[in-house]
C-alpha positions, -999 to 999 in steps of 0.1 A, spaced: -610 -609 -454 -644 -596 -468 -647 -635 -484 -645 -647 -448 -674 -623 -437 -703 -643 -425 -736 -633 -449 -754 -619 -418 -729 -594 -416 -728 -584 -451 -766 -581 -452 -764 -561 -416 -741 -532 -431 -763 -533 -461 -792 -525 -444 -776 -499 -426 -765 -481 -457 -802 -486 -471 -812 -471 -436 -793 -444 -439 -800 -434 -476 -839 -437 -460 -834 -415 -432 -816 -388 -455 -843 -385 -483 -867 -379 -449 -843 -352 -438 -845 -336 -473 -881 -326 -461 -874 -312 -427 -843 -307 -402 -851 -332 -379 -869 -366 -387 -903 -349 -369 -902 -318 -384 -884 -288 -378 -887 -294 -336 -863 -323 -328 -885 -349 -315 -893 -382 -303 -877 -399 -339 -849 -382 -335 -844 -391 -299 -846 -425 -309 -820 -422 -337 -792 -404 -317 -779 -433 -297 -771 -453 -329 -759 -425 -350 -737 -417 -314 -718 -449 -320 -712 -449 -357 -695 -417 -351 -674 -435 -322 -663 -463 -348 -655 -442 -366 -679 -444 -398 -692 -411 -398 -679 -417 -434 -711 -438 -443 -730 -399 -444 -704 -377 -464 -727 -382 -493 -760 -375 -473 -757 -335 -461 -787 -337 -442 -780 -368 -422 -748 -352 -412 -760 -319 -409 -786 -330 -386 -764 -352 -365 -739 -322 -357 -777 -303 -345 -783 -328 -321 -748 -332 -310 -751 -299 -300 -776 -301 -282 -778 -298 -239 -795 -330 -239 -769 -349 -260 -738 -336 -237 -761 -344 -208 -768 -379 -221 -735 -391 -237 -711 -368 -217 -724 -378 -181 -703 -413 -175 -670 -405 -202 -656 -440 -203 -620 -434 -230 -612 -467 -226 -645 -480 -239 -643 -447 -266 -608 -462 -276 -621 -494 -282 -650 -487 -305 -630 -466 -326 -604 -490 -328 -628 -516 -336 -642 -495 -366 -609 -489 -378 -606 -528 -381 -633 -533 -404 -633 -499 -420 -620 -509 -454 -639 -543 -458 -672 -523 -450 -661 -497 -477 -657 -529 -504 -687 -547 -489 -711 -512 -500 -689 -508 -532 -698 -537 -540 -735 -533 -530 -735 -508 -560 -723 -523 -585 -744 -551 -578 -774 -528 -578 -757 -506 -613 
């Protein structure tokens, strides 16, 4: 399936992995992306870090603690439960993660292969 993969995606997921390498060598620095207040950065990056944990590829930070320590933080937070817990939708919550689980593995060879490319 991977071969049938339109470029555009392949370049999309590896941009996000290149993102998300990016945003945890900031986090080595600080707990949040601002500094050690969460703050307007991180406001901005909790809405797409939201829905990769509802496909599902949460997996794309087990190798970058802070990334994943600082997305449980602002999960915790009143303002995230206020936000993402105010209109609960399971169908659509169903959806997405079924939706990640369909492309889980291809994204896993599309980034493996990412690095050896870049060995």
């Amino acid at each position: 399936m991977i071969a049938t993969l339109p470029n555009r995606q392949l370049w999309w997921l590896r941009t996000l992995a290149t993102m998300l390498a990016e945003i945890e060598v900031a986090l080595d620095k600080s707990t949040f992306l601002t500094g050690p207040e969460h703050g307007l950065a991180d406001a901005a990056l909790t809405p797409f870090v939201s829905r990769l944990n509802e496909l599902g590829f949460e997996w794309m930070w087990d190798d970058l603690s802070h990334l994943g320590s600082c997305s449980r933080k602002i999960q915790k937070r009143d303002s995230f439960r206020t936000v993402f817990d105010a209109l609960p939708n399971p169908a659509r919550r169903r959806g997405m993660s079924q939706a990640g689980e369909e492309v889980h593995h291809e994204a896993i060879k599309i980034l493996e292969k990412n690095e050896k490319d870049r060995g």
